[in-house]
C-alpha positions in Angstrom: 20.1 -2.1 -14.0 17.5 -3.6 -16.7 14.2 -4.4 -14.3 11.6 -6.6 -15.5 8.5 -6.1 -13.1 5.6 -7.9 -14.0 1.9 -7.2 -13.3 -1.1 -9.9 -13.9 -3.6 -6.6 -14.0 -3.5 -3.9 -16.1 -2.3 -0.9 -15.3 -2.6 1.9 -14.4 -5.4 0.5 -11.9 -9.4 1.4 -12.6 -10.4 2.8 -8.9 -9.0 1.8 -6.3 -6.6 -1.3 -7.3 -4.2 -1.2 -4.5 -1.2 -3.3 -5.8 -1.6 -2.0 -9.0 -0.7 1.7 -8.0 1.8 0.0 -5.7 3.2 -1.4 -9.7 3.1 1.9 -11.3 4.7 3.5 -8.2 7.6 1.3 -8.0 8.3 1.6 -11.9 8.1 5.3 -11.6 10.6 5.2 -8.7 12.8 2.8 -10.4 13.0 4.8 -13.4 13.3 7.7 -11.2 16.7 6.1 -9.9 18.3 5.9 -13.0 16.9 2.2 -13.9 15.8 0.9 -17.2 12.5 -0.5 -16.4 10.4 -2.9 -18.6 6.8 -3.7 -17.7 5.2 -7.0 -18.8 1.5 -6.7 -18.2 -2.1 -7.4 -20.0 -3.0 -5.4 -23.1 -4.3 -2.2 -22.6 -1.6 -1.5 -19.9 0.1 2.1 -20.1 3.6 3.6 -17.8 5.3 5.6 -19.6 7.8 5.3 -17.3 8.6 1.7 -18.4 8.8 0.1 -22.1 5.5 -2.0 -22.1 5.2 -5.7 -23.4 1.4 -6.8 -23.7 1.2 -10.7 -22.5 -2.6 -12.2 -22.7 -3.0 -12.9 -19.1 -3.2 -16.4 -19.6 0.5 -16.9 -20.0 1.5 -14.7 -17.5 1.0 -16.7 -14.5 3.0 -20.3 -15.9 7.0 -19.2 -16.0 7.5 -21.6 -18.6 5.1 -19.7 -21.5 6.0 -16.2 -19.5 9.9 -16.9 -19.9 9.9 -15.9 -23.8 8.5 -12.3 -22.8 11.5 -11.6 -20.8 14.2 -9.6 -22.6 17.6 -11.3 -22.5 19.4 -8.3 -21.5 17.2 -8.6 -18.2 19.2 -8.2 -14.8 16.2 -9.9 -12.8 12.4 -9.9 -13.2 10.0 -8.9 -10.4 6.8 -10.5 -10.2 3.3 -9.2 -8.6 1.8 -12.3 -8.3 2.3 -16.3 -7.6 4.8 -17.9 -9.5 6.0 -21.6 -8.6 9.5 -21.1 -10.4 11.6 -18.7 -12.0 10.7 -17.7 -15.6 13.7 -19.6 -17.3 17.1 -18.9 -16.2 16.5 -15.1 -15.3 16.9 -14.2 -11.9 13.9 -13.2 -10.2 11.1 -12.1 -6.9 7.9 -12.0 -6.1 6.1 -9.8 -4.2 3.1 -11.4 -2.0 0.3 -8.2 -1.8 -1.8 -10.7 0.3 -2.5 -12.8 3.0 -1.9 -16.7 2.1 -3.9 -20.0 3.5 -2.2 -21.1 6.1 -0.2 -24.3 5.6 -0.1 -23.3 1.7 3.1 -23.8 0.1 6.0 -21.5 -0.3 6.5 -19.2 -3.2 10.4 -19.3 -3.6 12.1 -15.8 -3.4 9.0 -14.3 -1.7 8.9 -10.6 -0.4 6.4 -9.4 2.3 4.9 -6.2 2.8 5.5 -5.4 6.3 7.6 -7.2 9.1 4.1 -8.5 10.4 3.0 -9.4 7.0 6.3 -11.5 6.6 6.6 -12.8 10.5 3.0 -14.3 9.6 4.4 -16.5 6.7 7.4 -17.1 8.3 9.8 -14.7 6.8 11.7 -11.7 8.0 11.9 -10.5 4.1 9.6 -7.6 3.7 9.8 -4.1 2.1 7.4 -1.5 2.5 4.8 -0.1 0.2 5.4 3.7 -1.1 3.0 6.5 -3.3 4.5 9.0 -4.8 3.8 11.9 -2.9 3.0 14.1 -5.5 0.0 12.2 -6.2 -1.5 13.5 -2.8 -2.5 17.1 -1.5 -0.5 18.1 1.6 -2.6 20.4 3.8 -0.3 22.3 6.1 -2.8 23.9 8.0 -3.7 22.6 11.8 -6.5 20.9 12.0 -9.6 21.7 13.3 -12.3 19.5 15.6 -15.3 20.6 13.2 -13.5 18.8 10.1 -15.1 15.7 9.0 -13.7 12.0 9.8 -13.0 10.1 7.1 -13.3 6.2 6.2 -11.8 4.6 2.8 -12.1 1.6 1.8 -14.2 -1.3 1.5 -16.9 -1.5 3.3 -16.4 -4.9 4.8 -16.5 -5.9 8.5 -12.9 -7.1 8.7 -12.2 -3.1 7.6 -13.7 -1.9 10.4 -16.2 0.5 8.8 -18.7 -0.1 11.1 -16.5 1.4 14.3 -16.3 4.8 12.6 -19.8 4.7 11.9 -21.1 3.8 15.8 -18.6 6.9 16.5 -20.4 9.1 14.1 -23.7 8.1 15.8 -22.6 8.5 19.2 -21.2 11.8 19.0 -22.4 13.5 16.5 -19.4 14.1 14.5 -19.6 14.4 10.9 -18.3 11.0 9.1 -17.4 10.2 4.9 -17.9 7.1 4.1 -16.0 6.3 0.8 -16.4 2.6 -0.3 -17.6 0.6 -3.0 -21.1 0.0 -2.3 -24.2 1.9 -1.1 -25.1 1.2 2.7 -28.2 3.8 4.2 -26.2 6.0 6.7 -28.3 9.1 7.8 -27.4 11.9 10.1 -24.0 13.0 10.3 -22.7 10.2 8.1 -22.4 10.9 4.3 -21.6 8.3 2.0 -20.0 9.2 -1.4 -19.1 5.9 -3.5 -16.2 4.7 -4.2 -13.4 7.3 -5.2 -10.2 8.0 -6.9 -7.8 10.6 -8.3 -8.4 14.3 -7.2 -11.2 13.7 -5.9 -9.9 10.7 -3.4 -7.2 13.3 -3.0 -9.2 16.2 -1.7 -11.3 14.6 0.9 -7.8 13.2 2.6 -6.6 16.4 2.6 -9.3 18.1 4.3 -10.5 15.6 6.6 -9.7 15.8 10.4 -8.5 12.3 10.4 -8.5 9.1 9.0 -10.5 5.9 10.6 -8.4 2.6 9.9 -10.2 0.9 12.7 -9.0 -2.7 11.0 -10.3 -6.2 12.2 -8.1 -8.1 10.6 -4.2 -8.7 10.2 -3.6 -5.8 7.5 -0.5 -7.1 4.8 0.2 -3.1 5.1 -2.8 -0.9 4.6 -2.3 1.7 1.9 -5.1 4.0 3.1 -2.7 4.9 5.6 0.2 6.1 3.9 -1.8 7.9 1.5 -3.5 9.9 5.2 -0.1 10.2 5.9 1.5 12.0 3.0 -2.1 14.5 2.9 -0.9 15.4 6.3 -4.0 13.9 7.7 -3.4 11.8 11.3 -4.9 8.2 11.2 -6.8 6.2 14.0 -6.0 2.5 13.8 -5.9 -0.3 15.5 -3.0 -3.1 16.5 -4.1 -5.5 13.6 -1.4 -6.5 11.1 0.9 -3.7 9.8 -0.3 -1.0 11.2 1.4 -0.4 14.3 4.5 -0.3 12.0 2.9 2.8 10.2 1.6 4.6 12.7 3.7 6.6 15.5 2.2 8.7 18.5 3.4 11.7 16.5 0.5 10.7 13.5 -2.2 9.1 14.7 -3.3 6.5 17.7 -3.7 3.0 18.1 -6.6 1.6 19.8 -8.3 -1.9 20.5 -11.9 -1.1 21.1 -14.3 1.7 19.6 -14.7 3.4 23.2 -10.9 3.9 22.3 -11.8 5.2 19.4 -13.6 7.8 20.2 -11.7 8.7 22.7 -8.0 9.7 20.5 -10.5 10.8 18.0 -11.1 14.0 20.6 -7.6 15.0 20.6 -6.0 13.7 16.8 -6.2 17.1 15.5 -3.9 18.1 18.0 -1.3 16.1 15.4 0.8 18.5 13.1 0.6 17.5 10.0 4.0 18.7 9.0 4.9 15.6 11.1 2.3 13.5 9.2 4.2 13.9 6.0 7.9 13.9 6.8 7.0 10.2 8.6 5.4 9.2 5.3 8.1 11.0 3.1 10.6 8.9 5.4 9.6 6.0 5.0 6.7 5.4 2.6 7.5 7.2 -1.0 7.8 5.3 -4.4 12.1 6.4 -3.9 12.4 4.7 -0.6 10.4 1.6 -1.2 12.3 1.8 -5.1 15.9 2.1 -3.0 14.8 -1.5 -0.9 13.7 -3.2 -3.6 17.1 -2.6 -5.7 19.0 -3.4 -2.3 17.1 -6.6 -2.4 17.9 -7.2 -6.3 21.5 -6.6 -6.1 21.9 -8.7 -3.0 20.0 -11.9 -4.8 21.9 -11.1 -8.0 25.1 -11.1 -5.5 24.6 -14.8 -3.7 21.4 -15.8 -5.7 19.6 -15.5 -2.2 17.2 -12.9 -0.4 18.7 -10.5 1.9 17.8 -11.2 5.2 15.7 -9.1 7.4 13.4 -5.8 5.9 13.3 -2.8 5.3 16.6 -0.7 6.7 14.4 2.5 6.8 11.7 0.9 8.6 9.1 3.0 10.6 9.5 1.0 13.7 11.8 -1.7 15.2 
């Protein structure tokens, strides 16, 4: 199958870009499959898993002056961001990687991230994020108590940052704070910037666990999966997606920071074996590149979404 996917941000992403490297994973896992995969995205964009076609961004968000990018072989095109119609007569999706304003107006042929995600908009059509796992380092070893904690992400209070840090001060423990801006932590709390790459890489892999203690409804939460697949358990909360991501057998769920701290005294107790055979199962760029050509063949099949989500999901 010829895949268009389209991307209104270059790629790959500059730190931490989010649905970008969700982009680059599913063309990697398309072509992966067997698919041909081209990529219409800004200049200066670079997969060399997928034939590139530089649009200036300006015409990539109108389907009436992105249409003429398309190649006419084109089995359906896949779009990362708002469009209001179809780019010509080519078959096509979208892919929502946010949260919309209420009352806002349907995208047609929308996909969610999560069942959550999609239940919120009022759709059951959702397919999960997925990394390519090779992209991570898999610690095998148990876990240890001393290890550091670890938060990633912004460092905004709808992320929760502040929980992991009121658990640092309370106990003691040692806490990494990874984020985009420069806060005055002291103690056991040692903040590092934002990261990316190898060096994102290692401190997942070596941390105790992973605090995703989220205060808001989550599309799907990334950080997770990319704990998940370094074998590192996650604590999280029951915001959003992430009691679809995270099991008893990887991390806890809580709803207040005494919670928190709590599971945090016993989440090295979780194998991490388990940690990344949950992730492998359900969260790789194959899986999530296996959904989203289920979903193409059944629109290109009765020119409708399939109904329902993912059939691998994590949880019912």
């Amino acid at each position: 199958m010829h895949v268009v996917v389209a991307s209104h941000q270059p790629l790959p992403a500059k730190g931490y870009g989010g649905p970008q490297r969700v982009v680059v994973a599913l063309v990697r896992g398309l072509a992966a499959l067997g698919h041909r995969v081209t990529l219409l995205a800004p200049p200066s964009t670079r997969v060399p898993e997928a034939t590139v076609v530089a649009v200036p961004p300006r015409k990539l968000a109108d389907p009436a002056t992105l249409a003429p990018y398309v190649p006419r072989d084109a089995a359906i095109v896949h779009a990362h961001f708002p469009l209001r119609s179809a780019p010509g007569s080519f078959p096509f999706v979208q892919t929502v990687h946010r949260n919309l304003k209420p009352h806002a107006p349907a995208y047609p042929n929308s996909i969610f991230l999560s069942r959550d995600h999609a239940r919120r908009h009022h759709s059951d059509v959702f397919v999960y994020n997925g990394l390519d796992p090779a992209d991570y380092v898999f610690r095998r070893f148990p876990r240890r108590w001393s290890q550091y904690d670890l938060f990633l992400g912004n460092l905004h209070s709808a992320k929760g940052y502040h929980w992991a840090v009121e658990a640092a001060k309370r106990t003691g423990h040692r806490l990494i704070v990874a984020g985009g801006w420069r806060p005055s932590f002291t103690g056991s709390i040692k903040f590092v910037g934002e990261v990316d790459g190898a060096t994102k890489a290692a401190l997942l892999a070596r941390a105790r666990c992973l605090w995703n203690p989220a205060a808001w409804d989550e599309p799907f939460g990334l950080v997770t999966i990319e704990a998940l697949l370094s074998g590192t358990p996650v604590l999280g909360t029951h915001r959003g997606a992430l009691p679809e991501l995270i099991t008893p057998e990887v991390g806890a769920l809580c709803d207040t920071v005494d919670e928190m701290i709590a599971a945090a005294e016993r989440i090295h107790t979780r194998d991490p074996a388990a940690c990344r055979a949950h992730a492998e199962h359900h969260f790789t760029h194959l899986v999530m590149a296996e959904e989203y050509i289920r979903t193409y063949a059944h629109v290109l099949e009765t020119g409708a979404l399939p109904p329902g989500g993912s059939t691998r999901g994590a949880t019912p």
